[in-house]
N, C-alpha and C positions, 0 to 999 in steps of 0.2 A: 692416477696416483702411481708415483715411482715403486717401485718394487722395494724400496730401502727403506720409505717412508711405511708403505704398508707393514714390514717387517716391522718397525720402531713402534707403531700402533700396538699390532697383536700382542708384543713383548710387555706394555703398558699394561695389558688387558688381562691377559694370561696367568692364571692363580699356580693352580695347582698338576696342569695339563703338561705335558712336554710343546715346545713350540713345532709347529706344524714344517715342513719344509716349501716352502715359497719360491713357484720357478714361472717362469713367463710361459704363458699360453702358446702350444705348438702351432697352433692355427692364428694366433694373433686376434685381432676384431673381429673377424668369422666367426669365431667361435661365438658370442654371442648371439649372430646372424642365427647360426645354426643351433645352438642351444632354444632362443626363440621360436626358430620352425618346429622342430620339435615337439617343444609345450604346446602350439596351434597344433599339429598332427597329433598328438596324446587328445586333446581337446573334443575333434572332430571324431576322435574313433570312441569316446567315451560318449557323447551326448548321440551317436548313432545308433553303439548298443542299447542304449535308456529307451530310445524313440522305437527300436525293435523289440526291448522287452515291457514296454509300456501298453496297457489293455487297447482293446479295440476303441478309437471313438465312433464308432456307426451308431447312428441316431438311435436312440430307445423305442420298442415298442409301447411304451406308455412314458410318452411325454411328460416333464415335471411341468405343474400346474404354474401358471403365469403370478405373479405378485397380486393382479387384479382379482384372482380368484379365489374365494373362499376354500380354507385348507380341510380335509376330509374329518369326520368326527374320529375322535381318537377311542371312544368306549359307545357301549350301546345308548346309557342313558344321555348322552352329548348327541347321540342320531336322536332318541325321542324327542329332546328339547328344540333341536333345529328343524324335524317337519313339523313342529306348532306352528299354530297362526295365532296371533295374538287380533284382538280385537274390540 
């Protein structure tokens, strides 16, 4: 997009704002380039911090119980009921 057209756009758009001043990019198409690296390096040093300040995952000394395995009684009288034998 021309720079005269963009100009013609915002002027459209533009309420109450003063118009911006619109001047071509001193880097040209790099600038995106580099603008993009960037945001990938912001990226990489944000989800690095997370990953260092994120808990240990080293295994549990008490494993969670498997889906196949009946869940622990939650009150005493839920244990009295589960060592019944019914018969």
């Amino acid at each position: 997009m021309s720079i005269l057209r963009l100009r013609a756009a915002i002027e459209e758009r533009i309420t109450f704002q003063t118009l911006p001043r619109i001047v071509p990019a001193d880097l040209g198409d790099t600038a995106g380039c580099l603008g993009a690296g960037l945001l990938a390096w912001d990226l990489v040093a944000a989800q690095s911090a997370a990953r260092s300040a994120a808990p240990s995952t080293a295994p549990s000394p008490h494993p969670a119980p498997s889906p196949a395995s009946p869940s622990p009684p939650s009150s005493p009288a839920q244990s009295a009921q589960s060592t019944e034998v019914s018969g």
